[in-house]
N, C-alpha and C positions, 0 to 999 in steps of 0.2 A: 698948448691948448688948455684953457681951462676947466674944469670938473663943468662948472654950467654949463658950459658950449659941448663939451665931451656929451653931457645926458640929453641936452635940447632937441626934443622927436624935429626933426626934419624929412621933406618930402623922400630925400634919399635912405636915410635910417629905415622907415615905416616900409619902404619899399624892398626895400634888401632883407629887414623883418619878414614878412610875409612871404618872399620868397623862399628863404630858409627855414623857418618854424611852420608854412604851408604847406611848400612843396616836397621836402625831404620827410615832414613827417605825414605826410599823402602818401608818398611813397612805398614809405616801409610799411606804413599801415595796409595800405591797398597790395603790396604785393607778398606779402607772409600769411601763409595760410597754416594754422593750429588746428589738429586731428587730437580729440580726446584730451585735452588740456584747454586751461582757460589761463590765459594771461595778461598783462597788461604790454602792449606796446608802444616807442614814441621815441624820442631824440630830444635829450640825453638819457634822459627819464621815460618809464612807461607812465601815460595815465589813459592811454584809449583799451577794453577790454574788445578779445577775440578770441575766437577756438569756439571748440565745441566741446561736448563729452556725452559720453555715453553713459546712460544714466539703468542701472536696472531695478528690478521691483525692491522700493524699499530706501535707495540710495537718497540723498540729500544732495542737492548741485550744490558745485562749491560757490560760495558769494565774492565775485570778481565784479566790482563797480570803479565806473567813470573814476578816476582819483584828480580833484582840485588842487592838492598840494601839488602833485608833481606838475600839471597842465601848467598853475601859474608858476613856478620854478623853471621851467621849459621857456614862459616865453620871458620872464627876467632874464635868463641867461642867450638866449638869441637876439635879445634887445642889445644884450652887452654884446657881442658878437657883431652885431653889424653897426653898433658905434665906435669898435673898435677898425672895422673896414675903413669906414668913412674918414676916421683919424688917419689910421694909413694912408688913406689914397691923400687926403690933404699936403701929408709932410712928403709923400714921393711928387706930389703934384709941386710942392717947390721947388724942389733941386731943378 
């Protein structure tokens, strides 16, 4: 398989994408709950912010934002990921 065809979004790629960079990082997001800390969470990478803290007179919250590097590093690497599937299922799909 060639590098072109290897990176070419096809209907399966985008599909297996979104499944995996959707659904697992739905996942871990929707079900981790953060008491008095503020973090980022996500797969591989954190870029989604959660938690809470408790804040008393005086205190400054800590500044925990959305993070773009890691969101787009997240879906390059799940992109790789399910073009990697799809090359598999290809060469098992020969034999």
């Amino acid at each position: 398989m060639e590098w072109k065809e290897f990176f070419k979004p096809t209907i399966g790629k985008v599909i297996i994408f979104f499944i995996l960079m959707g659904g697992l990082n739905y996942l871990i997001i929707s079900s981790i709950y953060v008491s008095d800390a503020r973090i980022l969470i996500g797969l591989p990478l954190g870029f989604w912010p959660i938690g809470s803290f408790y804040l008393q007179s005086g205190d400054i919250p800590p500044i925990v934002e959305f993070s773009w590097v890691n969101f787009i590093i997240d879906i390059i690497f799940w992109y790789l990921i399910a073009c990697g599937i799809i090359a598999f299922y290809k060469i098992i799909r020969k034999k």
